[in-house]
NUFIZA-72755 format. One record per residue (C-alpha): residue in three letters; y, z, x. Coordinates in steps of 0.2 Angstrom, whole numbers, plus 5000, padded with zeros to 4 digits. Each point is the difference from the previous one (the first is absolute). Layout:
BEGIN
@resn: Ala | north: Y | up: Z | east: X
...
END
This chain:
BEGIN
@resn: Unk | north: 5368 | up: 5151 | east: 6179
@resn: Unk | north: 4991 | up: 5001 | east: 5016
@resn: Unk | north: 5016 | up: 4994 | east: 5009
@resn: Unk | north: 5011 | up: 5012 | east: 4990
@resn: Unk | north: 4994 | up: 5015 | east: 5008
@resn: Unk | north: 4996 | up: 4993 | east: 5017
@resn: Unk | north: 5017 | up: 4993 | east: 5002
@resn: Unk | north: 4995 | up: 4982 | east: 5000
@resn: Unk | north: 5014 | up: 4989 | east: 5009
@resn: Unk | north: 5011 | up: 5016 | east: 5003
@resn: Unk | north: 4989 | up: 5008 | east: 5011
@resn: Unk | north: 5009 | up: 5003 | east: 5016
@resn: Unk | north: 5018 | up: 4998 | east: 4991
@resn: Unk | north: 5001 | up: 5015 | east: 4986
@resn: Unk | north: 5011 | up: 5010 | east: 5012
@resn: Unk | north: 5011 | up: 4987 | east: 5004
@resn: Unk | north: 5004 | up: 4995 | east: 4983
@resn: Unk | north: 5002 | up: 5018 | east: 4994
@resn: Unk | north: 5011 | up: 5006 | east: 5013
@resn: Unk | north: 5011 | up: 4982 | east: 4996
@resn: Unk | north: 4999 | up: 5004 | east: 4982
@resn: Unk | north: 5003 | up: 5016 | east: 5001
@resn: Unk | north: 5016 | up: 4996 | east: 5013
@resn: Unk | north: 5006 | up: 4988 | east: 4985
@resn: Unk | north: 5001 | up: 5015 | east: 4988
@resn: Unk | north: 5008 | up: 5011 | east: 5010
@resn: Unk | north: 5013 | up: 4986 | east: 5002
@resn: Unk | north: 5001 | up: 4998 | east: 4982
@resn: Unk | north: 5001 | up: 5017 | east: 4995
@resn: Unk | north: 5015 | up: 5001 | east: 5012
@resn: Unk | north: 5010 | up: 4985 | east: 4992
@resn: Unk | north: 4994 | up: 5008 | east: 4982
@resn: Unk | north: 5010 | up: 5017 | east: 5004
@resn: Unk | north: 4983 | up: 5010 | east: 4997
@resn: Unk | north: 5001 | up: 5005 | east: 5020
@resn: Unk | north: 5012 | up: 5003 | east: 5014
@resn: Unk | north: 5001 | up: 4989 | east: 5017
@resn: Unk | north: 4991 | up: 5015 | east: 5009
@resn: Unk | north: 4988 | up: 4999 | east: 4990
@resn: Unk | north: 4996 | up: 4983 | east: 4999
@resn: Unk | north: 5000 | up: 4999 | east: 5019
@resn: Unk | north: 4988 | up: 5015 | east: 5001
@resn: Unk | north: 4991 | up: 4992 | east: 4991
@resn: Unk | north: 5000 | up: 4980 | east: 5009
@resn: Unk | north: 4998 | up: 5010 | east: 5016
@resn: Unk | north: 4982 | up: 5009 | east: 4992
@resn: Unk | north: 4994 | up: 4984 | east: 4992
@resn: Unk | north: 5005 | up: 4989 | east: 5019
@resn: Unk | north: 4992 | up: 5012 | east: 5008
@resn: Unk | north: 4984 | up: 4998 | east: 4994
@resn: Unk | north: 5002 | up: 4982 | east: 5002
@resn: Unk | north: 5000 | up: 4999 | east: 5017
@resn: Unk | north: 4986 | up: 5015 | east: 5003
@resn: Unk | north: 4992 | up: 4990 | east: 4989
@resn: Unk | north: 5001 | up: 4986 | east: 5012
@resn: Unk | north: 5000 | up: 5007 | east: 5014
@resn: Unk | north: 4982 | up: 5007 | east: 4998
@resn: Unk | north: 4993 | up: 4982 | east: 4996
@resn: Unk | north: 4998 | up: 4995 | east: 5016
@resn: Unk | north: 4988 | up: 4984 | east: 5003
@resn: Unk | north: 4981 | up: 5004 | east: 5005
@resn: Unk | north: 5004 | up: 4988 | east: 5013
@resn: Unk | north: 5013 | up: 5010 | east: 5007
@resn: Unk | north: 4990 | up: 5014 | east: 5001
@resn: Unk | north: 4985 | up: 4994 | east: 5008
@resn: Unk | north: 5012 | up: 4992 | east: 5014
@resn: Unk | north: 5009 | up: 5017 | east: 5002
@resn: Unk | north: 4979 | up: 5007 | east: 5003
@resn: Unk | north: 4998 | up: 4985 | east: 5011
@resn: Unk | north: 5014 | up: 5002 | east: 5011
@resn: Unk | north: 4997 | up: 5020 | east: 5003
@resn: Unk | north: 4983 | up: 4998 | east: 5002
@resn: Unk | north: 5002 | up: 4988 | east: 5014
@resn: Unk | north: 5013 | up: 5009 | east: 5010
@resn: Unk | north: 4990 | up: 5015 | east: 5000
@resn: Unk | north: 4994 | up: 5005 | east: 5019
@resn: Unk | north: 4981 | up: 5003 | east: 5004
@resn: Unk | north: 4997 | up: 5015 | east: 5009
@resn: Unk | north: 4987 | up: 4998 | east: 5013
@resn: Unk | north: 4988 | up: 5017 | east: 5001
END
């Protein structure tokens, strides 16, 4: 029950397989008649959206602590 709540082995995913579910039924909805096109690709461009901020804000630790590397070492001392 534990794992239910934490998310267990969809920790890390649930956005990505909401916003692909959720692109799925707009797709549907659109073959089905119950929307219009325009609709439909508001709709795809919402749910991809938040797919790829999604993955763009998980970026490596690695990454991060190269980036703090990197700046720190080009960073000039100033003599007093």
């Amino acid at each position: 029950m534990k794992k239910l709540f934490t998310g267990g082995w969809l920790v890390g995913y649930r956005t990505y397989i909401i916003s692909g579910i959720g692109i799925l039924s707009a797709a549907g909805a659109y073959i089905v008649g119950d929307t219009d096109v325009f609709g439909m690709l508001s709709s795809i461009f919402t749910l991809g959206a938040i797919y790829f901020l999604r993955a763009a804000t998980n970026t490596p630790t690695e990454t991060i602590n190269k980036t703090k590397e990197n700046k720190n070492a080009n960073t000039r001392k100033v003599s007093k």
